[in-house]
BAPA-943763 format. One line per 10 residues: their letters; for each residue x negated, y, z negated of N, C-alpha, C. Coordinates in Angstrom, 1 decimal, padded with zeros to 4 digits, always signed. Each point is the difference from the previous one (the first is absolute). Layout:
<sites>
A = X,Y,Z,X,Y,Z,X,Y,Z  ...
</sites>
This chain:
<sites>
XXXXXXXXXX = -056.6,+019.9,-003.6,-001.4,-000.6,+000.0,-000.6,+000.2,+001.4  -001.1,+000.3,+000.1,-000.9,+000.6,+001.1,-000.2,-001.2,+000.3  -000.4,-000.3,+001.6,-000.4,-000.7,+000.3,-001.4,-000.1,+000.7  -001.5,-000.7,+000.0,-000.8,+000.1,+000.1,-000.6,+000.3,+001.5  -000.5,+001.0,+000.3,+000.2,+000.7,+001.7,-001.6,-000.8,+000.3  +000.4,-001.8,+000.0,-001.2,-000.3,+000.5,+000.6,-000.8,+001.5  -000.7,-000.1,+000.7,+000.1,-000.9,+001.4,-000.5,-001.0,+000.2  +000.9,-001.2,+000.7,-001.0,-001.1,+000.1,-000.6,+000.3,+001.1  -000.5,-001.2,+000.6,-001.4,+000.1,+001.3,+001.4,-000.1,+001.2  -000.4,+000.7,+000.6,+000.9,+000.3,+001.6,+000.5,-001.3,+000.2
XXXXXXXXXX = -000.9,-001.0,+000.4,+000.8,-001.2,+000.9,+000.5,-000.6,-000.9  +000.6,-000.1,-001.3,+000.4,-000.7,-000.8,+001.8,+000.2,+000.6  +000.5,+000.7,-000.1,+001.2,+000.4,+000.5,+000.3,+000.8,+001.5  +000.9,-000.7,+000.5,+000.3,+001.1,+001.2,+000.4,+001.3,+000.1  +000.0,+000.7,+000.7,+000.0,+001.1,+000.0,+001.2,+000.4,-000.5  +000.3,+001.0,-000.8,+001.3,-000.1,-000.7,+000.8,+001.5,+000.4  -000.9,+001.3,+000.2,-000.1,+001.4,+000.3,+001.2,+000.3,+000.8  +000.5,-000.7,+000.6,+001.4,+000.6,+000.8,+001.0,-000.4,-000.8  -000.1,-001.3,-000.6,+001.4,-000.5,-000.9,+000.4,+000.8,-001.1  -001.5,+000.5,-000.6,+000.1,+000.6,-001.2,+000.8,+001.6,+000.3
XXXXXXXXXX = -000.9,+000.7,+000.9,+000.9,+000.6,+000.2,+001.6,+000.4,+000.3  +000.9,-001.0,+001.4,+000.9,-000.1,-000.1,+000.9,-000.6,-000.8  -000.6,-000.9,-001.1,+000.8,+000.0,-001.1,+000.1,+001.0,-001.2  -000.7,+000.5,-000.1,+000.2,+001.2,-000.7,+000.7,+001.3,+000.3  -000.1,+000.1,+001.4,+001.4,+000.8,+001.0,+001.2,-000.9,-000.5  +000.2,-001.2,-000.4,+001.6,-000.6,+000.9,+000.1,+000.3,-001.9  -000.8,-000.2,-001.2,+000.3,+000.5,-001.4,+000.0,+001.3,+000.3  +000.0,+001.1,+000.3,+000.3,+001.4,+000.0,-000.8,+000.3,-000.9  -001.2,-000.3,+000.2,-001.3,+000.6,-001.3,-000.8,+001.0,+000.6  -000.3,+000.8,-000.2,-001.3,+000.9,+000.8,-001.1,-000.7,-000.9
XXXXXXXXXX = -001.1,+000.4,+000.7,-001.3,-000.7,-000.6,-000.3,+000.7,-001.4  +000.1,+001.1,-000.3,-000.2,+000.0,-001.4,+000.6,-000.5,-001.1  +001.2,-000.5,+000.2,+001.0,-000.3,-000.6,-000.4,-001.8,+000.0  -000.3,-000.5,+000.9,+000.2,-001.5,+000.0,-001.7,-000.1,-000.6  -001.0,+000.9,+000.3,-001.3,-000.2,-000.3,+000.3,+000.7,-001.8  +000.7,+000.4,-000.5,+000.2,+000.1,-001.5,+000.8,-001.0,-000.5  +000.8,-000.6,+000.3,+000.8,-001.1,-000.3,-000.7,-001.4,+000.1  -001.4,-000.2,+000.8,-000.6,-000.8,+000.0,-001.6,-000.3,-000.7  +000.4,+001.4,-001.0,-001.3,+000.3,-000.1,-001.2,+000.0,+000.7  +000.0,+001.1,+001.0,-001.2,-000.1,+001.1,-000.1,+001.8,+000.6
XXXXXXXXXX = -001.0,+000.1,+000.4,-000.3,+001.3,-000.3,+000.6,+000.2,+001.9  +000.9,+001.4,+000.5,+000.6,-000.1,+001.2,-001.2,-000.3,+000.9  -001.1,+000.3,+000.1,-001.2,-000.4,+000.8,-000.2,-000.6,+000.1  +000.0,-001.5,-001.2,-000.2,-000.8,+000.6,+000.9,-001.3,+000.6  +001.0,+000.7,-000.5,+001.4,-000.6,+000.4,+000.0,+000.1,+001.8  -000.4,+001.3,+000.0,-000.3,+000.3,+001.6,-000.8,-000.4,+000.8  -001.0,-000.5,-000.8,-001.2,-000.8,+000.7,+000.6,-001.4,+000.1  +000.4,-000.9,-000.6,+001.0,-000.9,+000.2,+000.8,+000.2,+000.9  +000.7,+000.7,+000.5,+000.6,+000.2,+001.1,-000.3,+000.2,+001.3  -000.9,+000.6,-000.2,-000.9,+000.2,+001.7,-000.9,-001.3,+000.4
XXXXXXXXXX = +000.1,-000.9,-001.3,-000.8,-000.9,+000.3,-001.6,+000.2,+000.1  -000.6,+001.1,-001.3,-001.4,+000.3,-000.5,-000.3,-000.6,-000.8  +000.9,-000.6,-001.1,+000.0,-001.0,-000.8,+000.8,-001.3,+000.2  +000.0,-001.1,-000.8,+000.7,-001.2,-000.4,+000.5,+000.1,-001.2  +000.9,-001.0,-000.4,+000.7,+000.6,-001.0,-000.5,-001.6,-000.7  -000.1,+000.0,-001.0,+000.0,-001.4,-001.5,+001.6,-000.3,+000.0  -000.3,-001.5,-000.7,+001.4,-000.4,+000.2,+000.8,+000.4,-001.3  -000.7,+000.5,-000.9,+000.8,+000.9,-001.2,+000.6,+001.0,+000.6  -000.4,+000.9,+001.0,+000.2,+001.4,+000.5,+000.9,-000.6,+001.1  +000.4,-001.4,+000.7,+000.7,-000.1,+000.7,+001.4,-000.3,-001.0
XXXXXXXXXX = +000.1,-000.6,-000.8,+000.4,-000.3,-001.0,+001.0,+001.5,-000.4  -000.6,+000.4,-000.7,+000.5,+001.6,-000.3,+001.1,+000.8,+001.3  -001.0,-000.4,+000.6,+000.9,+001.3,+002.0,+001.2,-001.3,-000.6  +000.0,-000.8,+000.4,+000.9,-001.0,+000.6,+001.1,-000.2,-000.7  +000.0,+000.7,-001.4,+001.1,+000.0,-001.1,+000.6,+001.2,+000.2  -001.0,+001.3,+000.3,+000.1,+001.7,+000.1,+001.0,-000.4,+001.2  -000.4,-000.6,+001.3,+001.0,+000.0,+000.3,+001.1,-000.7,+001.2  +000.1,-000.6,-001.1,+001.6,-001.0,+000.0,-000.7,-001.2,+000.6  -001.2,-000.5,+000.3,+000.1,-001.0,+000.8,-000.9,-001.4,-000.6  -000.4,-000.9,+001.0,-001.0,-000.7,+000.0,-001.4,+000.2,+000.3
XXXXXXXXXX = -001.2,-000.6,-000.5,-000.8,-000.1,+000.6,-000.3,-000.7,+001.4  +000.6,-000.6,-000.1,-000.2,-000.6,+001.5,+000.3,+000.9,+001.2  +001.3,+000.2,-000.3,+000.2,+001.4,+001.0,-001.0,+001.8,-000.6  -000.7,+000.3,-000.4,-001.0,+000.7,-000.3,-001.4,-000.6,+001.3  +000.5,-001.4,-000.1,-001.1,-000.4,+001.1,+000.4,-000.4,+001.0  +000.9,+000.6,-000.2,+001.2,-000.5,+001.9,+000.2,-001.1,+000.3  -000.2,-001.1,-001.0,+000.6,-001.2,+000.3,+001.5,-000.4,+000.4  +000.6,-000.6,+000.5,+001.5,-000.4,+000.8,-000.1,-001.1,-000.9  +001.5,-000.5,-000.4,+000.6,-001.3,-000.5,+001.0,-000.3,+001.5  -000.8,-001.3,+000.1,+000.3,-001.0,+001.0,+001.9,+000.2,+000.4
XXXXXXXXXX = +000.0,-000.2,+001.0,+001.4,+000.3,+000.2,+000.9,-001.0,-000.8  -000.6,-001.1,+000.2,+000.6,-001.6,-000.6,+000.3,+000.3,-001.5  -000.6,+001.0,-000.4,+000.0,+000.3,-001.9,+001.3,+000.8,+000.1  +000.2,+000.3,+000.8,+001.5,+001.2,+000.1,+001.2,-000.9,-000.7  +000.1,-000.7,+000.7,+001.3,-001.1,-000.6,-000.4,-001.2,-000.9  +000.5,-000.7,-000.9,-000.2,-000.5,-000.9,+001.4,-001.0,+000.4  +000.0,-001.1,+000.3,+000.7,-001.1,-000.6,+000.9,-000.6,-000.9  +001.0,-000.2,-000.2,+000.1,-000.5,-001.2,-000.7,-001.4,-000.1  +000.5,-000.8,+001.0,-001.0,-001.2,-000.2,-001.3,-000.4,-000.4  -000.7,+001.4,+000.5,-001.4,+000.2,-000.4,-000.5,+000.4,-001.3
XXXXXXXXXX = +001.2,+000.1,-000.8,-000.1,+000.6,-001.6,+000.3,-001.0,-001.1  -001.6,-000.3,-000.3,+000.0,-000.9,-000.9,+000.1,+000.6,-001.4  +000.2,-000.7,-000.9,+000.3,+000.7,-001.6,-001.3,+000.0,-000.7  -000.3,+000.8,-000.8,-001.2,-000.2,-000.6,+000.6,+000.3,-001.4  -001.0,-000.3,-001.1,+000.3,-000.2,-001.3,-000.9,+001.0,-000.3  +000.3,+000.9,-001.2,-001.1,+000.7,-000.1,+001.1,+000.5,-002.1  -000.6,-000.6,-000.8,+000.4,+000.8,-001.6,+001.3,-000.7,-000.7  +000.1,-001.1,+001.5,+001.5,-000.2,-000.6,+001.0,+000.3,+000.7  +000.3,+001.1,+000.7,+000.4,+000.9,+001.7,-000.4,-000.8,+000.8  +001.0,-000.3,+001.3,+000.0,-000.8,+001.5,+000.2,+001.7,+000.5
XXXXXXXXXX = -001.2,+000.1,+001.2,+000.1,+000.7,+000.6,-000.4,-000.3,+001.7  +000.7,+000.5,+000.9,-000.1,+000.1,+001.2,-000.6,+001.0,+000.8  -001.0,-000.1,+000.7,-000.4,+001.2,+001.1,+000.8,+000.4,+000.6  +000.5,+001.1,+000.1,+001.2,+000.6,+000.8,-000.9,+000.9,+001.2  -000.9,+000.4,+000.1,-001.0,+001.1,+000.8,-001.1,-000.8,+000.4  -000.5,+001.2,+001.0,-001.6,-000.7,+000.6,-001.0,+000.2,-001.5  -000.7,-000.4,+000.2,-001.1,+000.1,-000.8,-000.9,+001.2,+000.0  -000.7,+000.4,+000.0,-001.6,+001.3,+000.2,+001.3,+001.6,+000.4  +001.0,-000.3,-000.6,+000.6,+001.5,+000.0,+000.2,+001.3,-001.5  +000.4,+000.8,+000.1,-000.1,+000.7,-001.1,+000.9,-000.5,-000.8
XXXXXXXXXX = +000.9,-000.8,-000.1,+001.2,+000.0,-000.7,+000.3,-001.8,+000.1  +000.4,-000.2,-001.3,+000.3,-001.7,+000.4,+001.6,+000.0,+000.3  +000.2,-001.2,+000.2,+001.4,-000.4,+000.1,+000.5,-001.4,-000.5  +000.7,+000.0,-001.2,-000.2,-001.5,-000.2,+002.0,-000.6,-000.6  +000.0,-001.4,+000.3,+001.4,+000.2,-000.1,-000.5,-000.6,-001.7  +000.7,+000.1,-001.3,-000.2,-000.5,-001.3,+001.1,-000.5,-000.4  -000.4,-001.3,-000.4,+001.0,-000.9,-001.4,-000.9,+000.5,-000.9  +000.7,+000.6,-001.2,-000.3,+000.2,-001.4,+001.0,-001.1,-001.0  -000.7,-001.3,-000.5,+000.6,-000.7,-001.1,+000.5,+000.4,-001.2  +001.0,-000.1,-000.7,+000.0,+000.4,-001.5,-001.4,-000.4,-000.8
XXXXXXXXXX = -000.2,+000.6,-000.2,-001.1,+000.3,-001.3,-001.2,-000.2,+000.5  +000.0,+000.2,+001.0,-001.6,+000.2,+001.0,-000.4,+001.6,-000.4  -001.2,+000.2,-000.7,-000.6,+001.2,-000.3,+000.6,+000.9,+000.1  +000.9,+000.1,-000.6,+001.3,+001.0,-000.4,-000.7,+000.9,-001.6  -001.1,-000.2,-000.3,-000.7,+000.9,-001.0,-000.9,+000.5,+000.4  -000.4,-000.2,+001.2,-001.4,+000.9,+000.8,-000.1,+001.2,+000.3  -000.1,+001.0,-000.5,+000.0,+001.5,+000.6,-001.1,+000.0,+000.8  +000.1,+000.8,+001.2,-000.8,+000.4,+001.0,-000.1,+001.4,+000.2  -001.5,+000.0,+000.6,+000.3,+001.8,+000.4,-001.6,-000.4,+000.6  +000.2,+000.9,+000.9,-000.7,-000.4,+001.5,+000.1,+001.3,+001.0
XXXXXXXXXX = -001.0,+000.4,+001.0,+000.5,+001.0,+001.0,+000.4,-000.9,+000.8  +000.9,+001.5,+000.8,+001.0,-000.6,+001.0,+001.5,+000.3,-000.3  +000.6,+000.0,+001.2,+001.7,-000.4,-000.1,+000.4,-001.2,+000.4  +001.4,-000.7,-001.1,+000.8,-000.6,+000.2,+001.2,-000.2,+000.5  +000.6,-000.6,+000.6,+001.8,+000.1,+000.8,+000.5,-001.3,-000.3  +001.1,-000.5,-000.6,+000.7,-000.9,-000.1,+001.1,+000.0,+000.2  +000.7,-001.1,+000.3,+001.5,-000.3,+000.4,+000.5,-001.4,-000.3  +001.3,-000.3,-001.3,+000.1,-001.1,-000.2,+000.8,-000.5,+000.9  +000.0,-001.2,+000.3,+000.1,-000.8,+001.4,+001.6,-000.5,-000.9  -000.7,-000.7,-001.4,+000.9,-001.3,-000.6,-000.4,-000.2,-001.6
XXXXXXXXXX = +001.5,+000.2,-000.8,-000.7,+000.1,-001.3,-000.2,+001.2,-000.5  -000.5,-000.5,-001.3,+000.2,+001.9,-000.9,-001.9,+000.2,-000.5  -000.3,+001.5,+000.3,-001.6,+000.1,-000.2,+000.0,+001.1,-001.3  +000.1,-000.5,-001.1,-001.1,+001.2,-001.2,-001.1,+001.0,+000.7  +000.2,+001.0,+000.0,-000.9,+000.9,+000.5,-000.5,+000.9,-001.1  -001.2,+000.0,-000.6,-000.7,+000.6,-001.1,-000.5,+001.3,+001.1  -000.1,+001.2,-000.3,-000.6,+001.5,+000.5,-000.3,+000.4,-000.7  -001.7,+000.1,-000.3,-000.3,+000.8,-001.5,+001.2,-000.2,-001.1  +000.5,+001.0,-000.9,+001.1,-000.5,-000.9,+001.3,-000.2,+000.2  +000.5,-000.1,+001.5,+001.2,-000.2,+000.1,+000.0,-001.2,+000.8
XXXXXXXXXX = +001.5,-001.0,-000.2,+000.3,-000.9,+000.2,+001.1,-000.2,+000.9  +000.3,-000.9,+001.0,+000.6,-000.3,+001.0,+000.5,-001.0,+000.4  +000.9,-000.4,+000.0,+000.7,-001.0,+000.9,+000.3,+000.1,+001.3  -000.2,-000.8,+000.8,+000.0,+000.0,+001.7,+000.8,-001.1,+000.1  +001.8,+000.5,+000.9,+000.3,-001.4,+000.5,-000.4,-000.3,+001.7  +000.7,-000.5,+000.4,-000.1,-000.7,+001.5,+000.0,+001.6,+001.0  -000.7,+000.5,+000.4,+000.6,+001.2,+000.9,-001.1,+001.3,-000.3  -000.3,-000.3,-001.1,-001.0,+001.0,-001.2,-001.3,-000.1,+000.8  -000.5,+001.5,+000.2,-001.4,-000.4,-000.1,-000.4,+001.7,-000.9  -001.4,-000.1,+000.2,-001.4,+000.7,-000.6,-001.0,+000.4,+000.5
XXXXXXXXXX = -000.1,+001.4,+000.1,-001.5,+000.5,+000.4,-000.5,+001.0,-001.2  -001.6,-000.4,-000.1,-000.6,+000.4,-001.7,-001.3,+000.2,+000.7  -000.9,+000.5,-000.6,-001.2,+000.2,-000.2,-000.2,-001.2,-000.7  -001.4,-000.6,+000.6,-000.2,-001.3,-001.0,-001.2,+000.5,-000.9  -000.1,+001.4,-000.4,-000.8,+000.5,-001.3,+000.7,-000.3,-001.0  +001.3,+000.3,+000.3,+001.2,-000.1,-000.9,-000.2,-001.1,-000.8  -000.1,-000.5,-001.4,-000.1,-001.2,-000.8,+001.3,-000.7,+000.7  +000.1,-001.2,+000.6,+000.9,-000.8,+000.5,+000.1,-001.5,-000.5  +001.5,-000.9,+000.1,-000.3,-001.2,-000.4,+001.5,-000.4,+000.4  +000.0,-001.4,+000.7,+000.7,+000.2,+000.9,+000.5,-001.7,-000.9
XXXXXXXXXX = +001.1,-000.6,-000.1,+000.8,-001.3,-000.5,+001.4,-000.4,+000.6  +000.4,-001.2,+000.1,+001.1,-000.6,+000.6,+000.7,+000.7,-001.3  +001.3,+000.3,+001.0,+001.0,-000.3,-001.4,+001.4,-001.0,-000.1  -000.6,-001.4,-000.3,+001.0,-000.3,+000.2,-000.7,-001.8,+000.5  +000.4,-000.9,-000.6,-000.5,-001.7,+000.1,-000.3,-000.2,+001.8  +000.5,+000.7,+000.6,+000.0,-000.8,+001.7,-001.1,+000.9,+000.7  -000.6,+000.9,-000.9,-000.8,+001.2,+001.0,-000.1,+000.7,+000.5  -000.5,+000.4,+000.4,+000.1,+001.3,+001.3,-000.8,+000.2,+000.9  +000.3,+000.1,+000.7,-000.4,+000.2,+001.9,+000.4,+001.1,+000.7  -001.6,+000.5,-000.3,-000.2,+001.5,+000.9,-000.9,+000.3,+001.2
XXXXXXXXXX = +000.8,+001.2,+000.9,-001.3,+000.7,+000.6,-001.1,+000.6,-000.6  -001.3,+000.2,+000.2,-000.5,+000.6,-000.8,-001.5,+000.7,+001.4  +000.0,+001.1,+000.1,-000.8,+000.6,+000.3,-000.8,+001.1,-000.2  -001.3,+000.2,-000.4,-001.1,+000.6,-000.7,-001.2,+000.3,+000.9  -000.7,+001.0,-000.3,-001.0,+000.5,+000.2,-001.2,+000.0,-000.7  -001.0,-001.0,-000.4,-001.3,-000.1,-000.3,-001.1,+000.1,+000.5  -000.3,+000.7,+000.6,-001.5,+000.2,+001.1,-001.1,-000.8,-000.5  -000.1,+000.6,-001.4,-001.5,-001.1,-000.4,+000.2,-000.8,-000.8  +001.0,-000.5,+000.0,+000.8,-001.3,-001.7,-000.1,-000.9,+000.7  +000.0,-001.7,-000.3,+000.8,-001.0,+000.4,+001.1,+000.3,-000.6
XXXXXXXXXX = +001.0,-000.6,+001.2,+001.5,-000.2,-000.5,+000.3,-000.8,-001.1  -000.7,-001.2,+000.1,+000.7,-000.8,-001.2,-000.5,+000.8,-001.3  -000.8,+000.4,+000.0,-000.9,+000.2,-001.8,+000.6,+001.3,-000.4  +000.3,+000.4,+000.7,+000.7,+001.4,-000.6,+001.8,+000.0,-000.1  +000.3,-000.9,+001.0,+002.0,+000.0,+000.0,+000.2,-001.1,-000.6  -000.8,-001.3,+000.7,+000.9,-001.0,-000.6,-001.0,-000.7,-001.2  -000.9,+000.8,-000.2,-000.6,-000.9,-001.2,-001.4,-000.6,+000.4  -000.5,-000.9,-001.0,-001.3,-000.8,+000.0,+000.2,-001.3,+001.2  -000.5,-000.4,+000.6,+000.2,-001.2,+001.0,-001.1,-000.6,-000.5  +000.5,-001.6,+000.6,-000.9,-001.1,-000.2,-000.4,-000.5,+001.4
XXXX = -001.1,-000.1,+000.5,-000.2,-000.3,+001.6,+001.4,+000.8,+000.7  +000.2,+000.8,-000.1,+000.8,+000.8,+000.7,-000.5,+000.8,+001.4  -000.1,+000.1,+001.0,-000.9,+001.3,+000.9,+001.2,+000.6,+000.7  +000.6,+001.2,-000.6,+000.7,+000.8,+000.2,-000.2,+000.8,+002.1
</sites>
């Protein structure tokens, strides 16, 4: 799907023309190739680069998936050094479908990191499918792993990396639970609504 080669007003965003470019060097894209993959005509993909245009935040959106990253970093933003390490003390549980899950990672990055208790019979009939990749590792406990039509058992030691196009659905196996690593890539999802379900006052 093409994306619309409109521009917002200059001072709306900082200047982006150097990032865009070096990030598209560090993906090994030539401009025609990244300006067809993003649907955008190479010219004007190039005018975005030199900084003759601004880019919409759909068109940031798009680069930022093309390639591999964040939007934030598209706009050269830095995560605080203090975001580098994470606590355990500092990791509170959240509820989110029935699932206790923990922030394992900083926040505003391309990829989450979250540590998961999955309950027996917590939305163990939910199929999902979503862009993005998945990686898991059971910590504790046995995990049902649904993959499109094939079926899985994960013990302690087990993990998983899938496409999360893949139709997926993820269940304890077993009365005590399971407790996993779980790390994913969603650029433009909330985490809870798409992995772990519907939330109630939840802010992921």
């Amino acid at each position: 799907m093409s994306l619309p080669e409109e521009d917002g007003p200059v001072e709306d965003l900082p200047v982006v023309a150097p990032q865009l470019r070096a990030l598209r060097r560090r993906a090994s894209l030539t401009l025609e190739a990244a300006a067809r993959s993003a649907g955008l005509s190479p010219a004007h993909l190039s005018r975005l680069e030199t900084g003759q245009r601004q880019p919409s935040l759909p068109m940031l959106l798009g680069l930022a998936r093309i390639y591999g990253t964040t939007v934030s970093e598209l706009l050269g933003e830095t995560v605080a050094d203090r975001d580098a390490i994470v606590r355990a003390a500092d990791m509170e549980p959240t509820a989110a479908g029935g699932w206790s899950y923990w922030q394992a990672g900083a926040s505003g990055r391309g990829m989450q990191a979250l540590r998961v208790h999955v309950p027996h019979g917590a939305q163990g009939d939910i199929v999902r499918v979503h862009p993005g990749e998945e990686w898991l590792y059971v910590i504790e406990g046995r995990l049902r792993l649904s993959l499109g039509d094939a079926a899985h058992v994960l013990a302690p030691g087990d993990s998983a990396h899938f496409d999360s196009l893949t139709p997926h659905r993820l269940a304890a196996d077993g009365r005590a639970g399971t407790d996993l690593l779980f790390v994913h890539t969603l650029l433009q999802s909330p985490t809870t609504a798409l992995c772990l379900g519907p939330t109630t006052g939840v802010t992921p």
